[in-house]
C-alpha positions, 0 to 999 in steps of 0.5 A: 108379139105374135105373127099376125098371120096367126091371128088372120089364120084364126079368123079364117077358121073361126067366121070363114071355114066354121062360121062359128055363130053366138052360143056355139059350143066349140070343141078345140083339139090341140098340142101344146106346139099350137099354143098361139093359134090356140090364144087366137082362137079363143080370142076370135070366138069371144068376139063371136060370142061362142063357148069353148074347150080344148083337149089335149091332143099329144101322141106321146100321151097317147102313145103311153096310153095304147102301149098299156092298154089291152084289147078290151080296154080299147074296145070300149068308147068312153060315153063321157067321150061321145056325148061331148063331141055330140053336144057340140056345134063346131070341131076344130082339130089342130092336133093332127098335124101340129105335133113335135113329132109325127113319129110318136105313134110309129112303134104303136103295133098295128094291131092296138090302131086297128083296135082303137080304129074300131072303137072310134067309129061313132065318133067318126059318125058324130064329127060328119054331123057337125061344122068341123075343120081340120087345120095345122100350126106350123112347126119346127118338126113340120117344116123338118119334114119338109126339108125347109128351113122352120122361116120359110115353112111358115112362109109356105103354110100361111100363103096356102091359108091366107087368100082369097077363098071364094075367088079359088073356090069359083075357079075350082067349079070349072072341074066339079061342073065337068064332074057332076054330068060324069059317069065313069071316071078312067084314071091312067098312069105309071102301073095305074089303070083303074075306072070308078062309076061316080054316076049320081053322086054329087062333087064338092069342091073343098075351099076352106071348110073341112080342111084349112088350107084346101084346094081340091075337088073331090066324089065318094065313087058308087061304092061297088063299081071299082075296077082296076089297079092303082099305084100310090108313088107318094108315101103318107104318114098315117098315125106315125106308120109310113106307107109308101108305094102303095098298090091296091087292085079293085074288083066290083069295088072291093080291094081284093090285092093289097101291098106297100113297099113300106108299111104294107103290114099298117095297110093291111092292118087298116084294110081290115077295121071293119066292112067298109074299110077295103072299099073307096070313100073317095076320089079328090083331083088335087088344084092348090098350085100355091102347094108346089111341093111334098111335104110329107104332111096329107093336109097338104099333099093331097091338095097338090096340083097334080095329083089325085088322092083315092081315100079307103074307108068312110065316105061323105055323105054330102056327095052321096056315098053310103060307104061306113067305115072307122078309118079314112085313109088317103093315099096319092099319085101324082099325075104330071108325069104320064097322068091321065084322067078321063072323065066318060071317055075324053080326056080332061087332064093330060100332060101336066094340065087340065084340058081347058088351062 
């Protein structure tokens, strides 16, 4: 029998983040570790009356693939490819974080991901037009990364899904409502010192929608008013290469300095995709407090109360940003300790909480 809790997490997906309507086309990535969501999905967008495919979305097929390929043959995006994603309505991506192993892709030379990052830019550009979600099934390799038992990670992943979104969401508004009369946002921390100019954009908070679980506010900053340096303390793993303590300074919203302690050579590799791949795309403020440990999962980590996350490469066009790039990287630094954010000049989270907390 299947754990109800996955059936709730489907419906959660299907009517709340994508509000899936009859006749949609729904395009489902998946792996095979995330055969029951899989089922319940499409049992859900039965009852919407929707259409559906699913992709098979495992790294060690791919992996085969990128390790056999040349550069010409990576550089060219299948049409076939691309009109799918165009026809359709809704995009659900389970793939990304349900793998067996999120090291799969770690022996994938930098060169070859930079290649295929390229190539997939009209992809990226086709998913930002449609009601997409990006959500995870829990796993016996997940909760590994975790350090916690696969019960009590299970436990952990559905009480950051299964709650009540649009009460979170108003309590979130209390930040984005400072944010949007914000100009200059000063960020302060351990080897940290960096502004960014958010004047005109426009914040969303993140409930649900775009990625299950959520829980943060989030801008695309001015994309040529970045200034300063930043150190990122919490290592992310991004198509199975590590960075970790990440260090990047700003100068009229350019990257102009780079380095990791781990992975510095994937950062680099990344930072060079394409133009908009050394400037911001965005800036989010972690407020998931039921997300109240690492886990080496950025679904989850960047929705850390406590934390802030600064993505290089493409921005949301929902906030105002203009910044077009193949890659979106986050990278975190948590703030409880020594943390300070400033929003023009007054401080709005010091010592471990939001001023008004």
């Amino acid at each position: 029998m299947a754990d109800p809790r996955v059936l709730e997490h489907a419906r959660i997906i299907v009517n709340y983040s994508c509000k899936v309507k009859r006749n949609d086309f729904v395009l489902i990535f998946a792996t095979a570790e995330a055969h029951d969501l899989v089922v319940a999905l499409a049992s859900e967008l039965g009852r919407a009356g929707a259409h559906y495919v699913v992709l098979d979305a495992d790294d060690q097929t791919r992996r085969a693939y990128l390790l056999t390929s040349d550069e010409e043959t990576l550089s060219a995006l299948p049409p076939q490819q691309l009109n799918l994603f165009k026809d359709s309505d809704v995009l659900i991506n389970l793939g990304a974080f349900s793998s067996s192993n999120n090291q799969e892709m770690s022996d994938v030379p930098p060169r070859t991901l930079q290649v295929v990052a390229g190539a997939m830019r009209p992809l990226s550009d086709a998913i930002m037009n449609k009601r997409w979600n990006i959500t995870l099934h829990p796993t016996m390799a997940l909760a590994q990364d975790a350090k916690m038992s696969y019960e009590a990670y299970c436990d952990f992943v559905y009480s950051a899904i299964i709650r009540d979104w649009p009460k979170f969401e108003s309590e979130m508004r209390v930040l984005s409502d400072k944010m949007a009369r914000t100009k200059s946002v000063h960020i302060v921390g351990r080897d940290t010192d960096i502004t960014l100019s958010i004047d005109g954009r426009r914040p969303k908070v993140s409930s649900g929608d775009h990625n299950m679980p959520s829980g943060e506010v989030f801008v695309s900053p001015v994309e040529t008013k970045v200034e300063g340096q930043v150190y990122f303390d919490l290592p992310i793993i991004e198509l199975g290469h590590e960075i970790k303590g990440a260090r990047l300074t700003f100068h009229n919203g350019l990257v102009v300095k780079s380095s990791a302690e781990q992975g510095e050579e994937y950062l680099k590799a990344m930072l060079q995709v394409d133009e908009g791949a050394k400037r911001l795309g965005e800036l989010g403020i972690g407020m998931n407090k039921g997300i109240n440990r690492f886990t080496r999962n950025i679904l989850l980590d960047e929705k850390m109360a406590d934390t802030i996350h600064m993505a290089v490469g493409r921005a949301y066009e929902e906030t105002g940003g203009t910044n077009k790039s193949a890659i979106h990287i986050d990278m975190i630094k948590s703030m409880k300790e020594n943390g300070v954010i400033y929003f023009d000049g007054e401080p709005i989270y010091k010592d471990g909480k939001f001023v008004w907390e």
